[in-house]
C-alpha positions, 0 to 999 in steps of 0.5 A, spaced: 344 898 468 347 892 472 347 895 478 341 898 479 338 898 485 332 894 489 326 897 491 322 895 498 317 890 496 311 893 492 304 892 496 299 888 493 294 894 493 295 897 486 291 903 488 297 904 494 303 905 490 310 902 492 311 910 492 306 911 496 307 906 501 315 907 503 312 914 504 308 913 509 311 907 513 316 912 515 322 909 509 322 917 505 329 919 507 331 912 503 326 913 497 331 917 493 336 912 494 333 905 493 328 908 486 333 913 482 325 914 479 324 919 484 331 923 483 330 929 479 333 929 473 335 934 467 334 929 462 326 931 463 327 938 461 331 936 455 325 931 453 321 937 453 315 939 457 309 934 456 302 936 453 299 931 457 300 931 464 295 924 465 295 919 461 292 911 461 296 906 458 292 900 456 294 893 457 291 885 459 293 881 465 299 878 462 305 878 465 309 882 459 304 889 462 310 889 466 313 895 464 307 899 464 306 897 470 314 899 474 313 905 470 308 907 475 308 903 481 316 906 482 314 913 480 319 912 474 313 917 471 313 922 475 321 923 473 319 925 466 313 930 468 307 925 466 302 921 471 302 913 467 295 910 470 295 903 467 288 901 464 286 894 464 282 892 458 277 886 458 281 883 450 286 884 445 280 888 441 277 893 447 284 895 447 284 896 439 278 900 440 280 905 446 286 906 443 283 908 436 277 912 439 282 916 444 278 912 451 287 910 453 292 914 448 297 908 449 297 901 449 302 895 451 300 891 445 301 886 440 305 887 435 302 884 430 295 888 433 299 895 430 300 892 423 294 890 422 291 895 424 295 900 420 293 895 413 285 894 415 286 888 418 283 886 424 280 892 425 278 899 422 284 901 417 289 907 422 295 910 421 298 907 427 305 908 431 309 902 434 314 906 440 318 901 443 318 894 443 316 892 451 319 884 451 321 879 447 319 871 449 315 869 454 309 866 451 306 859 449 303 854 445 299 850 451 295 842 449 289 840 452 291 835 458 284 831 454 290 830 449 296 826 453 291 819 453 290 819 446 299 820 446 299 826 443 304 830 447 308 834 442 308 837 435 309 831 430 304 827 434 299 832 434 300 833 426 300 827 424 293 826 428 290 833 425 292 831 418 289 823 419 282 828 420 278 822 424 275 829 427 275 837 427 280 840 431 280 847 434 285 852 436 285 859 440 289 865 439 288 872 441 287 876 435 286 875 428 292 879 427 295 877 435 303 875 435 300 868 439 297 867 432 302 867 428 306 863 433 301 858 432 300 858 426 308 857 425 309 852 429 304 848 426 306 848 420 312 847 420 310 840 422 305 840 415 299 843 418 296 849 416 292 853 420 287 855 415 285 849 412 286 843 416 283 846 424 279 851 425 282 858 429 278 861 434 279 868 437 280 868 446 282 873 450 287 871 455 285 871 461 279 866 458 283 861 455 283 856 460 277 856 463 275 855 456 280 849 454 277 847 460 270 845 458 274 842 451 272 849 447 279 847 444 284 842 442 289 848 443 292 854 444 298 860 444 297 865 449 302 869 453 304 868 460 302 867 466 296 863 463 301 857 460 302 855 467 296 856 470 294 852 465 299 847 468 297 848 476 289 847 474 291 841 471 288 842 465 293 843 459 301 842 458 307 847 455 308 842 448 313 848 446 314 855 448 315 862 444 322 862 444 323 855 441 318 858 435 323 864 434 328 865 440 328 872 441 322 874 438 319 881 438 312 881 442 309 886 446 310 894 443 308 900 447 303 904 441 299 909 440 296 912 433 299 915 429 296 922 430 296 922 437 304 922 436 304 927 431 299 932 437 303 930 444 310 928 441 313 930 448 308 926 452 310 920 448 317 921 449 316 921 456 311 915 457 317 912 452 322 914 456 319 912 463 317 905 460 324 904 459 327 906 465 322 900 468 324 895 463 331 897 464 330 897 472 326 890 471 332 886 468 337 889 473 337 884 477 333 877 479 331 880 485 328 886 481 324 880 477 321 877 482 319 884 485 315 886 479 312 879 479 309 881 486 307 887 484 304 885 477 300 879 481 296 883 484 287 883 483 288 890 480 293 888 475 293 880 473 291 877 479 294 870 480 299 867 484 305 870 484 308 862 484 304 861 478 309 868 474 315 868 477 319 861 474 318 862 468 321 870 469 326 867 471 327 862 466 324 856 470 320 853 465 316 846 467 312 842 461 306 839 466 309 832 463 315 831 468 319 835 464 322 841 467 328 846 464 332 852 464 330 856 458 336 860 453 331 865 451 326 866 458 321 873 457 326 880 456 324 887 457 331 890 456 337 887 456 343 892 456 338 895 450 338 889 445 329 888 447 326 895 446 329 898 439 324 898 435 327 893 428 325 895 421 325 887 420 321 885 426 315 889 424 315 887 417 316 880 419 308 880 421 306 883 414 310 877 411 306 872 415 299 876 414 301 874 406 303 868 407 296 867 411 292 870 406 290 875 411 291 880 406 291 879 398 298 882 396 304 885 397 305 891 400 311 895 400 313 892 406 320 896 408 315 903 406 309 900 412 315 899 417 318 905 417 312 908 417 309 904 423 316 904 426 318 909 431 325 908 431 327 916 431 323 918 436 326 911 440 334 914 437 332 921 441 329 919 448 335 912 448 340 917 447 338 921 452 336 915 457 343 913 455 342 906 452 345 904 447 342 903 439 344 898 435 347 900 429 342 897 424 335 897 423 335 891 421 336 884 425 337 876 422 334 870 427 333 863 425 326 860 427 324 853 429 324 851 421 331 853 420 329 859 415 333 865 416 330 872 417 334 879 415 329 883 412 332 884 405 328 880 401 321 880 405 317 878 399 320 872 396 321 870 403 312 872 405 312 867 398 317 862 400 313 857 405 311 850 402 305 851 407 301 857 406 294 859 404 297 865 399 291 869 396 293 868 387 
């Protein structure tokens, strides 16, 4: 997997494919060589032949749309006998909505989206399904620039200001139920904020946060990539901590679809799932395929910036707007030798747990019950096995986030009740 090879340099013409592309500039007899995507292969049949032959896959212009879109670029689609057209969606609830009334059939999409909505929160109550897990890392929590005169330049600083309520304070998230939210939320309270009674928390689609952080519609936010460093190179916010800080390694987007329209088209998603993970895998192979995918996803019809502004920090090249600059441990992954995409038990109900612990929903639910459900994680065995990427051995994985507190997934309940701050419902 480490020595895949690079493809030509993509178009920045979403609507010219880099498939398309090499084609016509005469490169066609090197195709096969420089994409095994566009090799015929036997593991296609063995997938079985899918019930769509077209699908559109939702996403937002985020820098973790990635997969989806090498999955098409590079033709890694047509290798399993579907055609992937990626469908880019206004906010995290338009992907919702067209997920759940059939307008795409699958969505790179928040984690904490799919969980929501398989609970009632966040949006009608469906049975929903989460494939894949398409990245770990790479988002941000970013501070207004309107802060650093007044010396709040990092998480005690801003606490103590809050908590002093000498005025109101607003932060931005992208869903109710949104990864980012629950970034935010850890985050602060782990310096003795609480979300949900000391500021107000608003919801903002990503591509909106920093026009909005410019006109002072908030103190901060959470948001994935590349909105971070724009809001650094626009001069209007700065990084006071990344993601991966909050919880490194975390899971963030997943590939999903409802629950039905697996159960209806189990080959088509297997070969969306196997496409996508031939992309994740051919982003991670090298630095030189990162900053092709940067290139190529930089592009208007994708997420429309500057390639300068996405590729530091998927290389890991992280700089706070303040003077500080690093090499991050835990930058943005999409696969790593199959350590990213695996679907654990324990990530999914990790999110309900922050729901309890957030009064977003009232009780307890049978958290091991709603992730097996949710989770994929047999059709994952099936399509890694045959795509040859190893499949850990448990279901379950244990992290220590930012607070010092260990997550395993053993004990969800006493560890959704285990937080000194929380806004738990009695």
């Amino acid at each position: 997997m480490r020595n895949a090879q690079d493809a030509t340099p993509p178009s920045n013409d979403p609507a010219q494919p880099l498939r398309r592309t090499l084609i016509k500039s005469g490169a066609a007899v090197a195709v096969a060589g420089l994409l095994p995507s566009l090799q015929p292969t036997a593991r296609a049949a063995t997938l079985g032949k899918p019930e769509m032959e077209e699908v559109k896959i939702g996403f937002i212009p985020l820098t973790d749309c990635a997969p989806v879109v090498m999955a098409a670029v590079l033709g890694f689609d047509k290798k399993y006998g579907v055609k992937i057209i990626p469908s880019k969606q206004a906010s995290w609830a338009a992907v919702r909505d067209n997920l759940l009334t059939g307008g795409i059939q699958f969505a790179d999409v928040l984690y904490g989206l799919m969980y929501g909505v398989q609970v009632g929160v966040g949006g009608p109550k469906r049975d929903m399904a989460v494939l894949m897990t398409l990245n770990h890392n790479g988002q941000g929590i970013t501070l207004s620039d309107k802060l650093i005169k007044d010396g709040i330049t990092t998480g005690p600083t801003l606490a103590k200001a809050v908590l002093e309520k000498k005025r109101a304070w607003t932060f931005a998230q992208t869903f109710p139920t949104s990864t980012h939210a629950m970034w935010l939320y850890y985050w602060l309270a782990t310096y003795g904020v609480n979300p949900m009674r000391d500021a107000k928390e608003i919801t903002v689609p990503p591509p909106q946060m920093v026009a909005n952080m410019r006109v002072g519609a908030m103190d901060g936010c959470c948001v994935g990539e590349p909105w971070n460093a724009v809001a650094i190179a626009q001069k209007v916010g700065f990084t006071v901590a990344t993601s991966q800080e909050v919880w490194p390694e975390h899971p963030e987007k997943v590939l999903g679809a409802t629950a039905e329209f697996v159960q209806k088209y189990p080959n088509t998603t297997k070969a969306v799932m196997a496409a996508v993970l031939d992309a994740s895998r051919w982003i991670d192979a090298s630095d030189a395929n990162r900053t092709k995918m940067a290139e190529t996803i930089a592009a208007p019809g994708y997420v429309n910036t500057q390639v300068d502004t996405i590729l530091p920090r998927i290389l890991g090249h992280y700089e706070n707007g303040l003077g500080k600059s690093w090499q991050a441990k835990h930058p943005m992954r999409f696969f790593e030798d199959g350590a990213v995409p695996f679907p654990y038990l324990s990530d999914g109900m990790w999110f309900l747990t922050q729901f309890r612990r957030w009064g977003l929903i009232k009780t307890d639910p049978d958290y091991l019950a709603v992730a097996k459900a949710v989770n994929r994680v047999d059709l994952y065995k099936e399509v890694a096995t045959e795509l040859k990427v190893p499949v850990p051995a448990s279901t379950l994985r244990t992290s220590k986030l930012i607070d010092g507190v260990t997550w395993d997934g053993k004990d969800p309940k006493a560890y959704a009740h285990s937080f000194k701050v929380n806004d738990l419902a009695v």
